[in-house]
FINUZA-928811 format. One line per 8 residues: number of its first residue (from 1); their letters; for each residue x negated, y negated, z negated of C-alpha. Coordinates in nm, 2 decimals, always signed. Layout:
NUM = A = X,Y,Z | ...
//
This chain:
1 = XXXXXXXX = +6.13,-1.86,+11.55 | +5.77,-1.81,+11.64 | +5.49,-2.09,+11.57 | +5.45,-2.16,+11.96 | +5.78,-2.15,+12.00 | +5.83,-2.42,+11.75 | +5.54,-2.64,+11.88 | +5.67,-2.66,+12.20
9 = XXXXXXXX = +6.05,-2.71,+12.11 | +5.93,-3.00,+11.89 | +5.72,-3.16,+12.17 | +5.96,-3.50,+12.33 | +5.89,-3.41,+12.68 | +5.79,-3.13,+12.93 | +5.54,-2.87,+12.86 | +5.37,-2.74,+13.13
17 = XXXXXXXX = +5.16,-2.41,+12.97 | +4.93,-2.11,+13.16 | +4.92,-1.76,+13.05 | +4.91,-1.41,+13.18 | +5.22,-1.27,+13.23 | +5.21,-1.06,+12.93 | +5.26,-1.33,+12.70 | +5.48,-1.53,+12.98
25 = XXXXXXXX = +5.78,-1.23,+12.97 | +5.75,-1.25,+12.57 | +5.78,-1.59,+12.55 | +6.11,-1.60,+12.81 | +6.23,-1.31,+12.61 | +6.22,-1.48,+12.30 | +6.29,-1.85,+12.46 | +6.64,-1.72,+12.51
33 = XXXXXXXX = +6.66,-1.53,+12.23 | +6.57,-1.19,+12.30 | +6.35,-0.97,+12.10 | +5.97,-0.94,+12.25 | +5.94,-0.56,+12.36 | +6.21,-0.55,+12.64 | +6.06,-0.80,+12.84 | +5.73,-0.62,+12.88
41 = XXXXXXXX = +5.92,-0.35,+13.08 | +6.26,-0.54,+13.24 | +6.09,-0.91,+13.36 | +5.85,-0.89,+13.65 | +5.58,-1.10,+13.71 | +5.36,-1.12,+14.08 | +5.05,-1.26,+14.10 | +5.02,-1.64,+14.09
49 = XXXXXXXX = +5.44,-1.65,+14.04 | +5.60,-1.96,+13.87 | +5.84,-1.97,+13.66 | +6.03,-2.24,+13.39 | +6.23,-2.24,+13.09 | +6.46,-2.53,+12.97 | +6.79,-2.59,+12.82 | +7.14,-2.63,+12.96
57 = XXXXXXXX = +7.34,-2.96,+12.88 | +7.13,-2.96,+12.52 | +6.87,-2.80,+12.32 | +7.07,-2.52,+12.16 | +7.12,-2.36,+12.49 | +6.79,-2.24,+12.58 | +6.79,-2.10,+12.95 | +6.52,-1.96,+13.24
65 = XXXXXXXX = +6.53,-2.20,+13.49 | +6.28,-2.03,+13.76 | +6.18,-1.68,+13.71 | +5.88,-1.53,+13.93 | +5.88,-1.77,+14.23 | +5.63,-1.73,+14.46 | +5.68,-1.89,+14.77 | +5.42,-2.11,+14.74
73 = XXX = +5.19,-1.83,+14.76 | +5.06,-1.80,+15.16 | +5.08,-1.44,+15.35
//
């Protein structure tokens, strides 16, 4: 597993951490265990999106929770 990816599984709580979406698709990709040059072509990203990675029912099932949601972003 990568470093970052180690330091924020070990942290007790929620994480909350900005990046450009670049590094945001790697680190989904290899959050649920995925390899880091797929996601640069297959996981779109707009402008300002959210999105959230957790774990279903316990910490060996990683998940994306909220991928590219920008409807808080005004017309």
């Amino acid at each position: 597993m990568p470093a970052h990816l180690a330091r924020i599984r070990a942290v007790g709580g929620d994480v909350l951490v900005f990046f450009s979406g670049p590094f945001i698709r790697v680190l989904a990709a290899r959050w649920v265990g995925g390899d880091r040059v797929a996601p640069c072509r297959t996981f779109m990203l707009t402008t300002a999106s959210l999105s959230a990675v957790g774990y279903e029912h316990s910490l060996t099932r990683p998940v994306i929770q909220l991928w590219n949601d920008d409807r808080h972003v005004g017309d």
